[in-house]
N, C-alpha and C positions, 0 to 999 in steps of 0.2 A: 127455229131454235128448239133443241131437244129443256124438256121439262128440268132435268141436271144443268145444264148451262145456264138459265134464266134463276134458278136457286142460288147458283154461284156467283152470277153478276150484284144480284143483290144483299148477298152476303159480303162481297166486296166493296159497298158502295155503302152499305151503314158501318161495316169494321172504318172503313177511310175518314166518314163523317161523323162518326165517335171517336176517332184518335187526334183529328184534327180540333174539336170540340175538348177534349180534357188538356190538350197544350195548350190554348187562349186561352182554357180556364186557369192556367197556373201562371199564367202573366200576371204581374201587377196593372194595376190601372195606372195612368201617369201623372193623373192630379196626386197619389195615394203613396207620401216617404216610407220606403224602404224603414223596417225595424228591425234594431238586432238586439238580442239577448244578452241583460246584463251579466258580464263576468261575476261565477260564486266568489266567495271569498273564504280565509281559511280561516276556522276559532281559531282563538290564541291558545287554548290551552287544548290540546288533542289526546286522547286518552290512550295512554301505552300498556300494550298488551304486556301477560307477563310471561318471562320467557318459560318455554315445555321444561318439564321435568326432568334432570338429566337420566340415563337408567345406565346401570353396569354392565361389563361383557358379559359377565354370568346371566344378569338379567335377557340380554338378547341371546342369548345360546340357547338358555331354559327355552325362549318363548318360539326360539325356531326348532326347536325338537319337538316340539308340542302343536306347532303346525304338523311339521311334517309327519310326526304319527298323527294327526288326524288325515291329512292328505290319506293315508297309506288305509286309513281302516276306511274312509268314502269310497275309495278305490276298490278294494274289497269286497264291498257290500254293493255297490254297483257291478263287480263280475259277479257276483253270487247272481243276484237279480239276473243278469243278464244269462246266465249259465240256466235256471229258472224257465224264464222269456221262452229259450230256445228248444228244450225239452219241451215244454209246452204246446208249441209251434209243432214239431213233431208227429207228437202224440196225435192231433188234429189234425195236421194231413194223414196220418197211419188212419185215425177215426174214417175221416171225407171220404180216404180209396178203399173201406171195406174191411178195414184191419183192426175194426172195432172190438175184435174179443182179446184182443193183449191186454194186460195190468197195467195199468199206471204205476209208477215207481213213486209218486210221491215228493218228487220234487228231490228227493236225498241223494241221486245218482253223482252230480255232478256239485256236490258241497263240497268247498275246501277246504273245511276243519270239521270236525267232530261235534256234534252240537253240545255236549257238555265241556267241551275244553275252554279256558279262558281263552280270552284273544289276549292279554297282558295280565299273566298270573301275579307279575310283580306289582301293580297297580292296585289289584284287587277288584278289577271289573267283573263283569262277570254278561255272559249272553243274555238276550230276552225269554222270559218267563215261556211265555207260547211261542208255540212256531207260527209265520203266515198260514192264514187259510189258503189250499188252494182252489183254482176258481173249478166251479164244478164242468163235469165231462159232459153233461147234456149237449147237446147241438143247437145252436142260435135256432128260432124261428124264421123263415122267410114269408114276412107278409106280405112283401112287393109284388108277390106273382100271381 
């Protein structure tokens, strides 16, 4: 018998004599009555929740417009990022293939608003103080090689 075969027979001979072994252990012994668990029982007095607050149409319109302009500015700000992301990506392959003397643009190429305009003039919001940093153009170190 190959060294794999003699592995396997005895691996199949303690799985059988440990499975066989934990079902006699889940036997009751037959001097030893069966017990079962007393049924709970209910208080008599049980404590009643009070019913939610009713809200008005108006209430739920206001509050799903206020979703959905947040929805709309997440959205936003996640393509900006991702418009960011990709120039970035870019730039760093033009860098990698040699093409390192172009400018950076700075990330403004592909903004879809204007950095001073509000995103909701009627709200009275108004954009971030600073613009992000962006990450610098040096080239990662390779210490693995």
């Amino acid at each position: 018998m190959t060294r794999k075969a003699i592995y396997l027979t005895v691996f199949g001979l303690l799985t059988s004599v440990g499975g066989v072994a934990y079902v006699m252990a889940d036997e009751l012994p037959a001097d030893m009555p069966a017990v079962t668990a007393p049924k709970p029982t209910a208080s008599p007095k049980a404590p009643v929740a009070p019913p939610p607050p009713s809200t008005t149409a108006a209430q739920d319109h206001a509050h799903q417009q206020g979703m959905d302009h947040g929805g709309q500015q997440m959205h936003d700000q996640m393509m900006q990022d991702h418009q960011m992301g990709m120039q970035g990506m870019q730039q760093q392959g033009m860098q990698q293939q040699g093409m390192g003397g172009m400018a950076a643009q700075g990330g403004k190429a592909g903004m879809p608003m204007k950095p001073g305009k509000d995103c909701c003039p009627s709200k009275g919001m108004k954009p971030a103080d600073k613009p992000m940093a962006m990450p610098s153009d040096k080239p990662m170190p390779m210490n693995d090689m």
